[in-house]
C-alpha positions in Angstrom: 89.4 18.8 25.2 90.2 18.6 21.3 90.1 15.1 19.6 93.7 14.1 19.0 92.8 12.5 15.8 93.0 14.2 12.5 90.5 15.0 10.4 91.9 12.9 8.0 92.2 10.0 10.5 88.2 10.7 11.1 87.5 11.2 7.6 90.3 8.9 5.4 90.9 9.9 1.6 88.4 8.3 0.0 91.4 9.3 -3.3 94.6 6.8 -3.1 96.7 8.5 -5.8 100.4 8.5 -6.5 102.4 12.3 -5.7 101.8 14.2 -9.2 104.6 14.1 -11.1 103.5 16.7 -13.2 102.9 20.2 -12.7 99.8 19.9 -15.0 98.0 16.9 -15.8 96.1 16.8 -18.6 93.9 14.2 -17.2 93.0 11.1 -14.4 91.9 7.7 -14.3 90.5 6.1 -11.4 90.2 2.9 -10.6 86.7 1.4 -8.7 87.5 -2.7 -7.8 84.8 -5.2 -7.1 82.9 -6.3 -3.8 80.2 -7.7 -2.3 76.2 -6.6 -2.7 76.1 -6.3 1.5 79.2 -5.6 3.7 79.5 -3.2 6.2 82.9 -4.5 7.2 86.0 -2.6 5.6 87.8 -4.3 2.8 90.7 -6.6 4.4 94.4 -5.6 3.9 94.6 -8.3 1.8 92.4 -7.4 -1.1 92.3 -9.8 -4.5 89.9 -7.7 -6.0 91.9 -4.3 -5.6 94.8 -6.7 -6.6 93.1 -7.5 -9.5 92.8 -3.9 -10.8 96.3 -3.3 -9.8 97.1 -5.0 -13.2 94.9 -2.8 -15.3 96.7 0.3 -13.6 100.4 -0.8 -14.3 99.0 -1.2 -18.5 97.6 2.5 -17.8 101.0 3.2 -16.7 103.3 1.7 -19.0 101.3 2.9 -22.3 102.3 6.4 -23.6 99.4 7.5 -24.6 98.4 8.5 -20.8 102.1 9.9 -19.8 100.3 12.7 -19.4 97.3 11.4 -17.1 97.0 10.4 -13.5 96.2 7.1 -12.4 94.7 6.5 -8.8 92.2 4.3 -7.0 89.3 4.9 -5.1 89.3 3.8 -1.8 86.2 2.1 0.0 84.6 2.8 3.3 83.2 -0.5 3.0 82.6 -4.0 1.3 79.7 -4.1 0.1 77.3 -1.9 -2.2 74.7 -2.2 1.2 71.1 -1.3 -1.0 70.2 2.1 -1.1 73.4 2.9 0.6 75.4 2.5 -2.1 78.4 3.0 -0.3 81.1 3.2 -3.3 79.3 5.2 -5.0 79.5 7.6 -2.2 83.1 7.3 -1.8 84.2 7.8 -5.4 82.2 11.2 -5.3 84.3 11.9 -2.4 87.5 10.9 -4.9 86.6 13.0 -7.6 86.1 15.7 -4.8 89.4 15.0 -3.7 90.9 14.9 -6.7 89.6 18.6 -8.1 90.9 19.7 -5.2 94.4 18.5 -5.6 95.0 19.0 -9.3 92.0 21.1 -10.0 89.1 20.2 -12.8 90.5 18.1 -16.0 88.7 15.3 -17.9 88.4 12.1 -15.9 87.9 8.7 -16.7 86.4 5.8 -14.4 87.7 2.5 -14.8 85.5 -0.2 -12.8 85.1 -3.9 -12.2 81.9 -5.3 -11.1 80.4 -3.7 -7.8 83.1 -0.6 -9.2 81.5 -0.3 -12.5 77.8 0.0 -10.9 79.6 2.7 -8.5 81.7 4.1 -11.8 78.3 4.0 -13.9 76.1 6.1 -11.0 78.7 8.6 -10.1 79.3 9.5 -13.7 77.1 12.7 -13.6 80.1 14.4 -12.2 80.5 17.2 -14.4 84.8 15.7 -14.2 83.7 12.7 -15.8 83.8 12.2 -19.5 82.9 8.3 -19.4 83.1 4.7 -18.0 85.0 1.8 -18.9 82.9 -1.1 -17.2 84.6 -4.7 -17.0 81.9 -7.4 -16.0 79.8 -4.5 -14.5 77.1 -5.5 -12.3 73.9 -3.4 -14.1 71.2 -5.1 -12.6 67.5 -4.7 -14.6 66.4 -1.0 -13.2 69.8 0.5 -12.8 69.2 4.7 -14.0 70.7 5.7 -17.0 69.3 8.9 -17.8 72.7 11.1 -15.9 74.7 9.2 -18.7 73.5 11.2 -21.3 76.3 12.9 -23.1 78.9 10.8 -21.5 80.7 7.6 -23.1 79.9 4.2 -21.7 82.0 1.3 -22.7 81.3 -2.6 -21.1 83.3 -5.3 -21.5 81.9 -9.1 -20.6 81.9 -12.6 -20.8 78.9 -14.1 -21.8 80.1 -16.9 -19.8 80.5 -14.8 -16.8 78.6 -16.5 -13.9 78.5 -13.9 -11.8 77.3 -11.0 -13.4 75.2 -11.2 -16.1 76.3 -10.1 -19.6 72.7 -10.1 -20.7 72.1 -7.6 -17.9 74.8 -5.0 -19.3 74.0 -5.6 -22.8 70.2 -4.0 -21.9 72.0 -1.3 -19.7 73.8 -0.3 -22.7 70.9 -0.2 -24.9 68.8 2.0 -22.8 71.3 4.0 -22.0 71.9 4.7 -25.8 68.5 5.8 -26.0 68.6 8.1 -23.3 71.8 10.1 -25.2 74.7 8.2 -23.9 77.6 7.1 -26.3 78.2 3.7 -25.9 80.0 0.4 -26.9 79.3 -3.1 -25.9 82.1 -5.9 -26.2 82.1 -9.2 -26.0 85.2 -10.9 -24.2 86.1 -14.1 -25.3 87.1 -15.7 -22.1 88.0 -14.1 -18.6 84.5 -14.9 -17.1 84.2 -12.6 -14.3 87.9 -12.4 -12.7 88.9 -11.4 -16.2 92.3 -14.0 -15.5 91.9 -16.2 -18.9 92.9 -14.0 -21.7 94.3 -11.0 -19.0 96.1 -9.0 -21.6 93.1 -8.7 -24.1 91.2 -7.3 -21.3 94.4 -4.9 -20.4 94.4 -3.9 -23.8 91.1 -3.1 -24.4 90.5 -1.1 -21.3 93.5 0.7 -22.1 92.7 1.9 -25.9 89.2 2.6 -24.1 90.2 4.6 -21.6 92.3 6.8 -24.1 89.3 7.2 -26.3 87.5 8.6 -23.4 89.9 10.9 -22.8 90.9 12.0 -26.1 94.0 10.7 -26.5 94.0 8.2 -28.6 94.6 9.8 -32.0 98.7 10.8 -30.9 101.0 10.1 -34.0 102.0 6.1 -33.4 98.5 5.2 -32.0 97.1 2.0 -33.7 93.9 2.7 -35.5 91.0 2.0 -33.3 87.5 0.6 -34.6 85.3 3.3 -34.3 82.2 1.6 -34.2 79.2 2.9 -31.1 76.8 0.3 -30.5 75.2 -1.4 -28.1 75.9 -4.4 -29.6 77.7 -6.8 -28.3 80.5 -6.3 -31.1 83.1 -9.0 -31.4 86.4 -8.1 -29.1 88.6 -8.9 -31.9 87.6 -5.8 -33.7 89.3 -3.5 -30.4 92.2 -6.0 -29.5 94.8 -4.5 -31.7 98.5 -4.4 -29.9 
């Protein structure tokens, strides 16, 4: 007797994205939110951390430069990043799976928060991907770098983050620039690690660094961007322009 379940009930999009409202995008963005180092539990219907993100999505949204780009979320099997499971890291390659399916191959960008940014930062070798945006990622000494190479890496963090350690990403970024990777390392001046205090420099700053990644950041009315690489950290004044 067959299963009366869907596949997709089995097997739930791992890809929560809006209907296209284009007939050709000419890019994505998705969006990885925090969580725990073990959980085998789903995430709860009430979710701060995907609530969190939520706000980054609605600047995407709102800022012309990605009229033209998709913005979606990647969805999690799980809580937690569970060892050498790496659960979300997993999933979002089932995302970006999902999404070349749907609209076929164009430049992505991963956008990721803690736990998201680890998952954002392994699942970058995807041949979709064109870089990271990390907020307060969670690069923990040992993390691989050597699939970045090529790609564009950008971290945001607050030194006074308690959570996840700036010092740790700051060395991430630094070895990864010596394995070939493009990268940029800002220092937030306030946020910690729920990025609350100071919301819409963090917005802001994800934003102009999510268009670099993609390209589109050099449209007629764009404000000039510092184009400064490094490791760093560089001073987040120099990338908080309006």
């Amino acid at each position: 007797m067959n299963d009366p379940r869907s596949t997709r009930d089995i097997h739930p999009s791992a890809l929560d994205l809006p209907a296209p409202r284009l007939p050709a995008a000419a890019g994505a963005v998705l969006i990885l939110h925090g969580g725990r180092a073990d959980s085998l539990a789903p995430p709860p219907a009430l979710n701060l951390p995907d609530l969190r993100m939520k706000a980054f999505a609605r600047t995407l949204r709102q800022d012309f430069r990605h009229a033209d780009v998709l913005v979606g979320f990647v969805r999690y099997r799980t809580r937690g990043w569970n060892g050498e499971r790496a659960d979300p890291v997993q999933d979002t390659r089932r995302a970006l799976a999902e999404l070349n399916e749907l609209v076929g191959p164009v430049p992505v960008g991963l956008l990721g928060h803690s736990m998201g940014a680890r998952a954002a930062l392994r699942a970058a070798d995807d041949p979709q991907v064109r870089g990271v945006v990390a907020l307060a990622p969670w690069c923990p000494p040992g993390e691989p770098v050597r699939h970045l190479a090529g790609r564009t890496v950008v971290a945001l963090h607050d030194p006074a983050d308690s959570v996840t350690s700036a010092t740790d990403t700051w060395a991430y970024l630094r070895r990864a620039e010596a394995s070939g990777t493009r990268v940029r390392g800002i220092r937030m001046p306030g946020g910690r690690h729920t990025m609350i205090r100071r919301s819409r420099l963090w917005h802001r700053i994800a934003a102009n660094s999510v268009a670099e990644i993609l390209g589109v950041a050099s449209l007629r009315g764009t404000p000039h961007a510092d184009s400064t690489w490094s490791a760093g950290p560089l001073d987040a004044a120099r990338f908080g322009t309006p």
